[in-house]
C-alpha positions as a Markdown table, in Angstrom:
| # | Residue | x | y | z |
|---|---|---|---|---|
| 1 | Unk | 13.7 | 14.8 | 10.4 |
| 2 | Unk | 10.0 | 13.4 | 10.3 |
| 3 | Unk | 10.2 | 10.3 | 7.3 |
| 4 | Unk | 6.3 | 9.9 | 6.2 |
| 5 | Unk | 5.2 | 6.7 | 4.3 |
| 6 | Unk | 3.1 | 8.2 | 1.3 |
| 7 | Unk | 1.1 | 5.5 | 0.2 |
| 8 | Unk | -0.9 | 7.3 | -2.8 |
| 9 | Unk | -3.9 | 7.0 | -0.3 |
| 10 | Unk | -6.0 | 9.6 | 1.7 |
| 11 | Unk | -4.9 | 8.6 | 5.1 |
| 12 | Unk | -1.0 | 8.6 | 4.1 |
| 13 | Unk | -1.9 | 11.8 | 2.0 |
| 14 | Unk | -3.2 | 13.5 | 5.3 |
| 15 | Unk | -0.4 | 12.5 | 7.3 |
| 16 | Unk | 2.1 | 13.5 | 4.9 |
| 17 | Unk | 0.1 | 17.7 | 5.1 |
| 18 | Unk | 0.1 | 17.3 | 8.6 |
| 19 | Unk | 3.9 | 17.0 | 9.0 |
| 20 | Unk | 4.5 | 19.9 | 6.7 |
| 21 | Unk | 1.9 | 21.8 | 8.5 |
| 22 | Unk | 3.9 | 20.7 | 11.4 |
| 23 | Unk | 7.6 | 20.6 | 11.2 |
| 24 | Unk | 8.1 | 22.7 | 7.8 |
| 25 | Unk | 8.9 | 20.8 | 4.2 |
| 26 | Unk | 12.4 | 21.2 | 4.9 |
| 27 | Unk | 11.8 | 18.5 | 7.9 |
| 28 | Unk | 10.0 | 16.2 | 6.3 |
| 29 | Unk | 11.1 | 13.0 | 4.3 |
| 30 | Unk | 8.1 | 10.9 | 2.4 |
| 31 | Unk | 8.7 | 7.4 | 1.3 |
| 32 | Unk | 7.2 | 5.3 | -0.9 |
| 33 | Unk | 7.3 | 1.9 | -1.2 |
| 34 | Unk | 6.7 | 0.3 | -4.8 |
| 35 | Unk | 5.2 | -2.7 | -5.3 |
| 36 | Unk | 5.7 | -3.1 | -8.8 |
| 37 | Unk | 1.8 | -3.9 | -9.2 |
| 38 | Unk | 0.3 | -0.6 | -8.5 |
| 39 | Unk | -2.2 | 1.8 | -10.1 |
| 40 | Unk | -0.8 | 3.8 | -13.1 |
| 41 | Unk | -3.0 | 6.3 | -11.4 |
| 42 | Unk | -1.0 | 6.3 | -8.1 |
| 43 | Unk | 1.7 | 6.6 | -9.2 |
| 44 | Unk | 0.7 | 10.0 | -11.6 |
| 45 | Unk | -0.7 | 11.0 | -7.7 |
| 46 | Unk | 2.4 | 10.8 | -6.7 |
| 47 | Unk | 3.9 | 13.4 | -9.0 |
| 48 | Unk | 1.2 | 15.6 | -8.8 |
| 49 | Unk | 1.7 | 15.8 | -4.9 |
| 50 | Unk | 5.4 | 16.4 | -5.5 |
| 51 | Unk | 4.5 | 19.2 | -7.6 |
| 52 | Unk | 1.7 | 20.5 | -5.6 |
| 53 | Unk | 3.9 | 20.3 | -2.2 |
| 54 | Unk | 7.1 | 21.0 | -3.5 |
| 55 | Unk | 9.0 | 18.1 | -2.1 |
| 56 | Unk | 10.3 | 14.8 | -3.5 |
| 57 | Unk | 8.7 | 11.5 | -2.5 |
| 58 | Unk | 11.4 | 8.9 | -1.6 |
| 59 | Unk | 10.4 | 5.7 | -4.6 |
| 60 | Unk | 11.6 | 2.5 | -2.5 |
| 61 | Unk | 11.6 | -1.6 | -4.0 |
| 62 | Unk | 12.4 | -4.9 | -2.3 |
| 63 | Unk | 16.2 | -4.7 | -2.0 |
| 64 | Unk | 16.0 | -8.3 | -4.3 |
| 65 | Unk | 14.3 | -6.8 | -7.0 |
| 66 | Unk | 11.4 | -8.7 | -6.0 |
| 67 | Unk | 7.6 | -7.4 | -7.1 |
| 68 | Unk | 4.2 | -8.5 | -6.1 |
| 69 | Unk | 4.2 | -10.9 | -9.3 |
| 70 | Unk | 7.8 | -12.5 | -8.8 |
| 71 | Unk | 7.3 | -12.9 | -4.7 |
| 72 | Unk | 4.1 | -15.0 | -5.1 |
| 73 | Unk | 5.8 | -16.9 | -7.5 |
| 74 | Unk | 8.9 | -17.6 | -5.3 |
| 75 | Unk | 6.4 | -18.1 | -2.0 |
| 76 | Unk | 4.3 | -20.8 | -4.6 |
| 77 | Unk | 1.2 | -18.7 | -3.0 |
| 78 | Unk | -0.5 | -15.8 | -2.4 |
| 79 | Unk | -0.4 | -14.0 | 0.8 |
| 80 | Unk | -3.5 | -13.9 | 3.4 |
| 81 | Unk | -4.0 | -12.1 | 6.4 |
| 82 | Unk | -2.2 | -14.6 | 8.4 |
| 83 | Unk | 1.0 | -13.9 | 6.2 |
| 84 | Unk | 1.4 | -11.0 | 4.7 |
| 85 | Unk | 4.6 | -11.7 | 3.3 |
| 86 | Unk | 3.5 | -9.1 | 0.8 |
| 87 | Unk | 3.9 | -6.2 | 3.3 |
| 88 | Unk | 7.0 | -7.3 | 4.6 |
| 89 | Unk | 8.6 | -8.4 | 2.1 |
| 90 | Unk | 7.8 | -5.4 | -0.4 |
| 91 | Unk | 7.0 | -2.4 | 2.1 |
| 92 | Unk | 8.4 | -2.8 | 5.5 |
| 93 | Unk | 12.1 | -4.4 | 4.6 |
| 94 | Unk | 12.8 | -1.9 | 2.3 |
| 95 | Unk | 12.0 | 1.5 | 4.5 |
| 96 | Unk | 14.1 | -0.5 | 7.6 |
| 97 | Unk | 16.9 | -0.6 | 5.5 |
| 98 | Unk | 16.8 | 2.8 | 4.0 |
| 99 | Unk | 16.2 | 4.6 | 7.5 |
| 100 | Unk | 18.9 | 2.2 | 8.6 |
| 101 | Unk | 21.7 | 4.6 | 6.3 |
| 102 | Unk | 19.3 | 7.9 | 7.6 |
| 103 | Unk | 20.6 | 8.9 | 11.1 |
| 104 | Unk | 18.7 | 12.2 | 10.8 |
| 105 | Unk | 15.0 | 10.8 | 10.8 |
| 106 | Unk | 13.9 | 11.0 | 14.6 |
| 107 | Unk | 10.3 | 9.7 | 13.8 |
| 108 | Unk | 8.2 | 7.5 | 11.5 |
| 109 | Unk | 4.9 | 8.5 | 10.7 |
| 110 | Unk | 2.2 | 6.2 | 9.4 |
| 111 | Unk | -1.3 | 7.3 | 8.4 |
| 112 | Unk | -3.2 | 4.4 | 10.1 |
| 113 | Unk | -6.6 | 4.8 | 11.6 |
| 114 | Unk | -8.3 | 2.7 | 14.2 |
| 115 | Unk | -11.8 | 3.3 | 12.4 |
| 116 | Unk | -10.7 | 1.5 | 9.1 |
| 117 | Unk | -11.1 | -1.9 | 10.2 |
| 118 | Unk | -11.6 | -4.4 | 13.5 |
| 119 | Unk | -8.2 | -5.5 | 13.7 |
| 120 | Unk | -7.2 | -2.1 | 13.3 |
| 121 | Unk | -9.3 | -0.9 | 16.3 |
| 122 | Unk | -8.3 | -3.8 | 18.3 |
| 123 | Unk | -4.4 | -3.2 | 17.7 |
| 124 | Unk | -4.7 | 0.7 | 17.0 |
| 125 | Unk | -8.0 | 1.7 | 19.3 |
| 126 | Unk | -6.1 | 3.1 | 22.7 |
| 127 | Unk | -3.4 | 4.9 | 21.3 |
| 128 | Unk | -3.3 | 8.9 | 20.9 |
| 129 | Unk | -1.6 | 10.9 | 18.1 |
| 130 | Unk | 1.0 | 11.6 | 20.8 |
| 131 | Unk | 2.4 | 8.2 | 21.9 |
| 132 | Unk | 5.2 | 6.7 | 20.2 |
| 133 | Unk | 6.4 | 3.0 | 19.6 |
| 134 | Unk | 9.8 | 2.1 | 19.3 |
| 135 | Unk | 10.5 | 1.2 | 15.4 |
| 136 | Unk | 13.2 | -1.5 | 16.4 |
| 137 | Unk | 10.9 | -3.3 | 18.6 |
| 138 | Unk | 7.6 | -3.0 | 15.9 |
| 139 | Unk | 10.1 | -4.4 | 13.4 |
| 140 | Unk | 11.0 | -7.5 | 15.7 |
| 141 | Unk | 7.5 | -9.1 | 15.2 |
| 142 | Unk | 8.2 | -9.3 | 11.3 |
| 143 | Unk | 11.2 | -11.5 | 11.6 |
| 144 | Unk | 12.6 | -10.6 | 8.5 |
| 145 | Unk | 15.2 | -8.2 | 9.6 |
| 146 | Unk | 19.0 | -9.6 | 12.0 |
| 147 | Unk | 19.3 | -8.6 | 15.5 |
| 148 | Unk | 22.5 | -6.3 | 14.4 |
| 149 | Unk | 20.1 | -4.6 | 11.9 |
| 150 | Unk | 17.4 | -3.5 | 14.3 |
| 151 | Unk | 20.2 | -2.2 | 16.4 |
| 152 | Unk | 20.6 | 0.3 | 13.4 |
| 153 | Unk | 17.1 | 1.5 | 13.9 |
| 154 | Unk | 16.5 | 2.7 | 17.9 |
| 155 | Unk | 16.8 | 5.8 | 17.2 |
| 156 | Unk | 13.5 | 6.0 | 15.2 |
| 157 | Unk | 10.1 | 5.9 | 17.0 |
| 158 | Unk | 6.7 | 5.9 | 15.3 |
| 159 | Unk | 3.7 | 7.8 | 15.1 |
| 160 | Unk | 0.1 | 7.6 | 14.1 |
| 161 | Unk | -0.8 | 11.1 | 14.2 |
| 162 | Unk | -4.6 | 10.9 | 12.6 |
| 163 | Unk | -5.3 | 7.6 | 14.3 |
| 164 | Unk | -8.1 | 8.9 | 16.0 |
| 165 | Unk | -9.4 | 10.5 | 12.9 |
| 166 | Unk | -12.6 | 9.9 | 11.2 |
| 167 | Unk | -12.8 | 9.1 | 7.4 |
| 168 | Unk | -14.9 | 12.5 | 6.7 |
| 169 | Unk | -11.9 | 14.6 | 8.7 |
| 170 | Unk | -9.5 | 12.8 | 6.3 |
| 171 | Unk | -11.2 | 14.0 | 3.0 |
| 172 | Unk | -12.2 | 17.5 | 4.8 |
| 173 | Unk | -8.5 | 18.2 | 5.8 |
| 174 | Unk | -7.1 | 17.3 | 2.2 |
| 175 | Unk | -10.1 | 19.6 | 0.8 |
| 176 | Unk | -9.0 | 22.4 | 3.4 |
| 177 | Unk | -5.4 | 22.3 | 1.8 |
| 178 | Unk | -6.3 | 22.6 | -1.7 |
| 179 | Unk | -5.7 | 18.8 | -2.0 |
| 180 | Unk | -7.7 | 16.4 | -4.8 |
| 181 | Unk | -7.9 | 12.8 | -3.4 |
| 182 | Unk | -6.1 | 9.8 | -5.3 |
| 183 | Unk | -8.8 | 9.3 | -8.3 |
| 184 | Unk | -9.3 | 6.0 | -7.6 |
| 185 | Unk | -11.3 | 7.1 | -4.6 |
| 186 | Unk | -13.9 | 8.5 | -7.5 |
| 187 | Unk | -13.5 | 5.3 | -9.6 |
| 188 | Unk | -15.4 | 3.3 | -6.5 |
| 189 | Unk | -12.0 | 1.8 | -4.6 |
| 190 | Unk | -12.2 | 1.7 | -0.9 |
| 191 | Unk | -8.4 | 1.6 | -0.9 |
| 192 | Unk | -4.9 | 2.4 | -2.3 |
| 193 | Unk | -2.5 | 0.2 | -2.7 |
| 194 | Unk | -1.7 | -2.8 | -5.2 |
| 195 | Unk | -4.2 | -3.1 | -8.1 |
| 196 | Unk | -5.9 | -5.0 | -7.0 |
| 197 | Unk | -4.6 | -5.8 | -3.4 |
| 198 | Unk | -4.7 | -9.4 | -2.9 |
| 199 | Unk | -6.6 | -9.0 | 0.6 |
| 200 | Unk | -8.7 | -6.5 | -0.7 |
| 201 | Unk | -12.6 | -6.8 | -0.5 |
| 202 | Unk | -15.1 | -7.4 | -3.6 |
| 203 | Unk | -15.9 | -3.4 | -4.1 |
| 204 | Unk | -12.2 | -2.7 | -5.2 |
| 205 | Unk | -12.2 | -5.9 | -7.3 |
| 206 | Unk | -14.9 | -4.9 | -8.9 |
| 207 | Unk | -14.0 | -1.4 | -9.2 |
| 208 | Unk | -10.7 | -2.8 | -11.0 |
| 209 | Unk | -12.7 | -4.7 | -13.2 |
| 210 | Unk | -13.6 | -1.6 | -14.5 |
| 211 | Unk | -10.5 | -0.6 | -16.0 |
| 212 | Unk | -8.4 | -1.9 | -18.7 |
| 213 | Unk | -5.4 | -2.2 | -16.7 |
| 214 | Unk | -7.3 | -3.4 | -13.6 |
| 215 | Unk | -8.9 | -6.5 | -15.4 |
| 216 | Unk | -5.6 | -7.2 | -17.1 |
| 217 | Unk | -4.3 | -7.6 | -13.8 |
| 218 | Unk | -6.7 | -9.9 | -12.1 |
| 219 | Unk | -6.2 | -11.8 | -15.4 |
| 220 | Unk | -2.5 | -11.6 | -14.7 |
| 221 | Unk | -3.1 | -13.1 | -11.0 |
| 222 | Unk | -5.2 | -16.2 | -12.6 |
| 223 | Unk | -2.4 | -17.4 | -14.8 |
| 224 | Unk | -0.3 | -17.4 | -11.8 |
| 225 | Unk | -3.1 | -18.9 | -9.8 |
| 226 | Unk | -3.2 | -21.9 | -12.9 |
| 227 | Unk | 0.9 | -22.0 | -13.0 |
| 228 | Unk | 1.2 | -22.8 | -9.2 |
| 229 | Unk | -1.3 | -25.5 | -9.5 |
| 230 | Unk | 0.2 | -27.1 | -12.6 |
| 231 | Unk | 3.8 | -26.8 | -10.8 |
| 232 | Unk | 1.7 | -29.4 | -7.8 |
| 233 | Unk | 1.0 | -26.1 | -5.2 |
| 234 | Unk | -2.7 | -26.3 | -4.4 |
| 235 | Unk | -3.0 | -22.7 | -4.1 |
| 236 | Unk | -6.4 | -20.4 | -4.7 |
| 237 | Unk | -6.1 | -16.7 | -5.0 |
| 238 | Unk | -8.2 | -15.8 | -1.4 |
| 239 | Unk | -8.5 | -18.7 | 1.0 |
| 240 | Unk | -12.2 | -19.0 | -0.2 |
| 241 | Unk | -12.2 | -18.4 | -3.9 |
| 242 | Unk | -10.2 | -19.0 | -6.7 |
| 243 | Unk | -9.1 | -16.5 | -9.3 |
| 244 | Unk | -11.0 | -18.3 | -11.8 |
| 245 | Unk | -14.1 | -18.5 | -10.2 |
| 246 | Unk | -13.6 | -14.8 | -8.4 |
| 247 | Unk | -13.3 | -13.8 | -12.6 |
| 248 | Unk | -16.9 | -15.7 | -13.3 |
| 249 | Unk | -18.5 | -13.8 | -10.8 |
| 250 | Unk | -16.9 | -10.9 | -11.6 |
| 251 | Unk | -18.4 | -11.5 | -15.6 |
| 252 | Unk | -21.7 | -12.7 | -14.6 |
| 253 | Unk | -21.9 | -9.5 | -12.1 |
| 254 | Unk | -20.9 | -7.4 | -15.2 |
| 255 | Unk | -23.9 | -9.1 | -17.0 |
| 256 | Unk | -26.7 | -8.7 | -14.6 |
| 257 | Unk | -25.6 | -6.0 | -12.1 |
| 258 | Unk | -25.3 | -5.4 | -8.4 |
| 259 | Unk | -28.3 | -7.6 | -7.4 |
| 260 | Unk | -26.2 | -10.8 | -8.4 |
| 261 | Unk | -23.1 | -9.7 | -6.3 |
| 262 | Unk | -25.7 | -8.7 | -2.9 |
| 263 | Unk | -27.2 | -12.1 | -3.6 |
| 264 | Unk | -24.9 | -14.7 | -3.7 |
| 265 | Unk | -21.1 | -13.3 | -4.1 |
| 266 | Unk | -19.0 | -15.0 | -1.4 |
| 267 | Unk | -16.7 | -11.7 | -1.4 |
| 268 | Unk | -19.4 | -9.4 | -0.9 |
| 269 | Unk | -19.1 | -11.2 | 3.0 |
| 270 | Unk | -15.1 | -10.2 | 3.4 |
């Protein structure tokens, strides 16, 4: 059995086709991991590539009954990109432990390409579709998972079958299938994932802005932002911006368009 983590993304979307293609539906387990602060529009995705596919995507949450909103509060901050507590806490913890009870998955596959990002090149850049890393030992560098636990888990190795891929191959393979993209790709988002991701970069902020449920949740993050700091935690939603100030940017770019954003937003340099 081939477990596939479907984000709601292109890249997870491709890799989840390419193990059909592959090993046959039959052989193939997707998992999802939920947040609790995604897109209402992932998560219809979702269902429309279970009906499209014919299979059922695995729904996963922190084994706590943590979300996004509750973990930042317990953590008194947000997470940055040197701890993504986020991730582990709310994607990676809860897959270990399921495949942990699964003794029939043989392999992991994530949808991770090298060309997304710098960091990804640097960690991702030699490795082919074919090689394989042991899940146990990936796990390790978490440290949120016992010793005896990721004992449970050497059976599984991963793969990053379109790690070498292009963004243009991604969208032309899920076109080749009969495959529509996650609409949010249309709506001006980069990315897939929570709504808005915390790490994320100014053009999916923005793009959330857009939306009704998008702004309510970057309002959402300031009040959390303002609670932490009334509670004594000197917090700010990215390390150089505040929620508050991120928002009155966000307004005065509604007001007077992209040339204020190319100008003098500090996000448009993440």
């Amino acid at each position: 059995m081939i477990a596939v983590l479907v984000s709601g993304g292109k890249d997870s979307t491709a890799t989840l086709l390419l193990a059909i293609e592959k090993h046959g539906k039959d052989n193939v387990l997707p998992i999802f991991t939920d947040t609790g602060f995604e897109a209402s529009e992932t998560y219809k995705y979702l269902s429309y590539l279970e009906e499209r596919l014919g299979v059922e995507i695995i729904r996963l949450k922190n084994p706590d009954g943590d979300d996004l909103v509750s973990l930042i509060l317990k953590k008194k901050r947000f997470p940055n990109s040197r701890m993504r507590f986020c991730t582990a806490l709310l994607k990676q913890v809860p897959v270990a432990l399921y495949l942990m009870e699964r003794k029939d998955v043989k392999e992991l596959w994530f949808g991770i390409r090298a060309e997304e990002s710098r960091r990804r090149k640097e960690k991702y850049g030699n490795i082919t579709p074919e090689d394989t890393w042991e899940y146990s030992k990936w796990l390790n560098n978490i440290g949120y998972l016992r010793k005896r636990d990721l004992e449970k888990l050497t059976h599984i190795h991963c793969r990053f079958p379109i790690v070498d891929w292009s963004k243009e191959q991604v969208f032309d393979y899920l076109k080749s299938n009969g495959i529509e993209p996650n609409p949010l790709y249309s709506m001006g988002h980069t990315r897939v994932g929570c709504y808005p991701c915390i790490l994320g970069s100014w053009k999916d902020y923005k793009a959330c802005w857009q939306t009704e449920e998008g702004r309510r949740n970057i309002l959402k993050l300031r009040r959390i932002e303002e609670t932490l700091n009334a509670q004594g935690y000197n917090t700010k939603l990215k390390d150089h911006i505040t929620a508050n100030r991120l928002i009155r940017r966000l307004e005065l770019n509604e007001a007077q368009g992209d040339m204020f954003c190319e100008e003098v937003c500090e996000l448009c340099k993440a």
